[in-house]
C-alpha positions as CSV (number, residue, x, y, z in Angstrom):
1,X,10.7,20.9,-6.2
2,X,10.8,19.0,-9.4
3,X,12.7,16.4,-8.1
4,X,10.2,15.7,-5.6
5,X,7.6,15.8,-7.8
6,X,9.1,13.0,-9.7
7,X,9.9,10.8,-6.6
8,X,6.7,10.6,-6.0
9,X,5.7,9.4,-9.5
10,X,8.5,7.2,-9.2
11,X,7.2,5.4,-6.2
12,X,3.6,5.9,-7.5
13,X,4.8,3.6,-10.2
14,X,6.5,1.2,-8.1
15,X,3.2,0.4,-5.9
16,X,1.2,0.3,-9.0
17,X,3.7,-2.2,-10.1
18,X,3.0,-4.3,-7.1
19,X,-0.3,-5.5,-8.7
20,X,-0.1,-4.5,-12.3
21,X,-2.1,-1.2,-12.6
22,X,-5.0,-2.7,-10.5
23,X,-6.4,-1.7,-7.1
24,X,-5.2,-4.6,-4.5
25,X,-8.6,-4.5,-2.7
26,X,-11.4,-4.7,-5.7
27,X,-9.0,-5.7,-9.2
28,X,-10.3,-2.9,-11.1
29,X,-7.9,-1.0,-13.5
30,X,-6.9,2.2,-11.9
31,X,-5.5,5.0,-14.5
32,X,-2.2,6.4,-12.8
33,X,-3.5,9.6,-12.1
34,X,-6.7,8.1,-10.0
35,X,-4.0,5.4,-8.1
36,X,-4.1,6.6,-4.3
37,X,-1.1,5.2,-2.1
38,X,-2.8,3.5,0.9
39,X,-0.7,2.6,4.1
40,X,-1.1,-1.3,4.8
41,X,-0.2,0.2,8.4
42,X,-1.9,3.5,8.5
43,X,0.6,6.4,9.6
44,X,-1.3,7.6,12.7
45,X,-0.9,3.8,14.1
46,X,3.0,4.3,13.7
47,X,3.1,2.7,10.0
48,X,6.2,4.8,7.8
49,X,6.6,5.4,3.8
50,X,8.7,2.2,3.5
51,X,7.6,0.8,-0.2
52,X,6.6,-2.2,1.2
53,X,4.0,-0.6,3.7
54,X,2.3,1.5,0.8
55,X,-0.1,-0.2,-1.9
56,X,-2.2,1.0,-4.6
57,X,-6.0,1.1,-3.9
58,X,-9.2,2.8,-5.6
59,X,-9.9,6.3,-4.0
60,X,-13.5,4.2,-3.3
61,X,-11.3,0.8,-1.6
62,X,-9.3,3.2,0.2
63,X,-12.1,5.3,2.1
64,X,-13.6,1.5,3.1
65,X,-10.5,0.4,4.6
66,X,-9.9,3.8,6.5
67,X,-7.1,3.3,9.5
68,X,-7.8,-0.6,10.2
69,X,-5.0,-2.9,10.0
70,X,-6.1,-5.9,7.9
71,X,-4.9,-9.2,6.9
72,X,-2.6,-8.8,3.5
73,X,-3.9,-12.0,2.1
74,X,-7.3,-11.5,2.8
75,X,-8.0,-8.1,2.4
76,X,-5.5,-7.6,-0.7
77,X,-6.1,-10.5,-3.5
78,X,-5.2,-8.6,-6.3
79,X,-1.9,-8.1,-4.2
80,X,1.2,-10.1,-6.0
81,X,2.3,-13.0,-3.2
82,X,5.9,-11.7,-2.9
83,X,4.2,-8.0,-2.1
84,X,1.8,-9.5,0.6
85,X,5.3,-11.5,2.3
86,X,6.9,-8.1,2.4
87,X,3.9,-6.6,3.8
88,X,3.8,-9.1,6.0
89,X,7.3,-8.6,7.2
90,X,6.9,-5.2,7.2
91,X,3.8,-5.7,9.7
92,X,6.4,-8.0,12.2
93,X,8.8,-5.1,12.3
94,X,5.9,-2.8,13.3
95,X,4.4,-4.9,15.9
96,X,7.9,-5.8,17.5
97,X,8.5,-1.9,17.5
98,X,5.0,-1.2,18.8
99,X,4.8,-3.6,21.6
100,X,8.7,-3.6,22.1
């Protein structure tokens, strides 16, 4: 179980990475143990775990968005530009699976 544990920190840290400690959606600082993981493509609509589907939002950004797909760029400016291209690409391999 520990190993799990730590996976998930692990990737935790990796998607805080993705905009240097700060929630994507608003900018402000989020301490690691407030960070919530949000799916870019929620899970219910088909969206996976892939790292470049998950990004770090407030607990307060995340329970605005809710299970609506937005645009990266618009929705996300605290988002790093080579994050929102691979959330972008991520979002083309969705929709080609979805309407395929």
């Amino acid at each position: 179980m520990r190993g799990q544990k730590q996976r998930k920190a692990e990737i935790k840290r990796i998607v805080l990475g993705k905009t240097d400690g700060v929630c994507a959606r608003c900018g402000r600082p989020i301490p690691f143990e407030k960070a919530t993981i949000e799916h870019f493509i929620p899970k219910y609509r088909g969206g996976t775990d892939d790292e470049r589907n998950l990004l770090p939002l407030c607990k307060n950004c995340n329970k605005q968005k809710g299970s609506r797909i937005v645009a990266v760029e618009e929705y996300y400016p605290y988002l790093n530009c080579v994050f929102c291209a691979s959330a972008n690409e991520y979002k083309a391999e969705w929709e080609r699976i979805s309407n395929g």
